[in-house]
C-alpha positions in Angstrom: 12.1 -60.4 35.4 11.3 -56.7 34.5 13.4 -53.9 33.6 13.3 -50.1 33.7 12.5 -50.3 30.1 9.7 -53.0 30.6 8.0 -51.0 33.3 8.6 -47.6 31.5 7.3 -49.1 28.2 3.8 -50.1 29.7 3.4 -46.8 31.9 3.7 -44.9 28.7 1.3 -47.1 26.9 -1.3 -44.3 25.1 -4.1 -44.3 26.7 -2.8 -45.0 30.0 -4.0 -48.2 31.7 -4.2 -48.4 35.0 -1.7 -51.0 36.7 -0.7 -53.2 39.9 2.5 -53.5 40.7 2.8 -56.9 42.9 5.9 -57.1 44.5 8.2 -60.4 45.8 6.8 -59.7 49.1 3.2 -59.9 48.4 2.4 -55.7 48.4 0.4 -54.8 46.0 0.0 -50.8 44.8 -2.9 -50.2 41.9 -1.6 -47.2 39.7 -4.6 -45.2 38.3 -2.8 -41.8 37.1 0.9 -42.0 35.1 1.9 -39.0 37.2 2.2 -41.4 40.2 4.5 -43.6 39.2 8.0 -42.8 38.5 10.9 -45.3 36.9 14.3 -45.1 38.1 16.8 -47.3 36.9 16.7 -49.7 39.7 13.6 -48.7 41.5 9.9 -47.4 41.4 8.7 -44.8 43.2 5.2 -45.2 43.9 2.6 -41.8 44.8 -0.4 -42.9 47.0 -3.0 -40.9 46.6 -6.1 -40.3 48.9 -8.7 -41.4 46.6 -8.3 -43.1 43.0 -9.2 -40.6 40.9 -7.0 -37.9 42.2 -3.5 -37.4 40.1 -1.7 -35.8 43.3 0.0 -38.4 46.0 -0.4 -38.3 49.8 2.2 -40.6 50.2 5.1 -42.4 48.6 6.5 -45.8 48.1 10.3 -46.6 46.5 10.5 -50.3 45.3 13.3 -52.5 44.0 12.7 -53.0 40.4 14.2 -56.5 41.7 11.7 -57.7 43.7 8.3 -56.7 40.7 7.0 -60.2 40.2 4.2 -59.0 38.5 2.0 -56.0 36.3 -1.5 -56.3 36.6 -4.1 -54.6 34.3 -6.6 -52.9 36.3 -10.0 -52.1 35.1 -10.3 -48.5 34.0 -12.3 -46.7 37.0 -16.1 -45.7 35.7 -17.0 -42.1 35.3 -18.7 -40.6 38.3 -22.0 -39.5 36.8 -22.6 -35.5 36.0 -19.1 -35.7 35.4 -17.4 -34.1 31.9 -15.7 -36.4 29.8 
């Protein structure tokens, strides 16, 4: 079971790792900026954004902290080339 202070904790890991959150009824919402998720005391909300690398959400998502079954380590997204680092 998680807890505010479970999910906070990893969000705030330094450097941030992207994340899915998998929920009891099988959703599934891949976190790739820490600005897009915020931790309530009994529920997530979740921004959507329109592409991956973009830290502003199009769309949001509140969750039942009860009802996480699972956090996910995603693979950090690649650079897009001629990109600065």
């Amino acid at each position: 079971m998680f807890t505010a202070g479970s999910i906070l904790a990893r969000v705030k890991q330094q450097p941030f790792k992207p994340v899915r959150i998998v929920t009891s009824s099988g959703q599934q919402f891949d976190v790739f900026h820490p600005d897009l998720i915020m931790v309530g005391r009994q529920e997530l909300t979740i921004g959507t954004p329109r592409s991956e690398d973009e830290p502003v959400y199009d769309m949001q998502t509140r969750v039942s902290i009860l009802h996480v079954t699972a956090l996910q380590d995603l693979p950090p997204k690649p650079r897009k080339a001629g990109r600065a680092k």
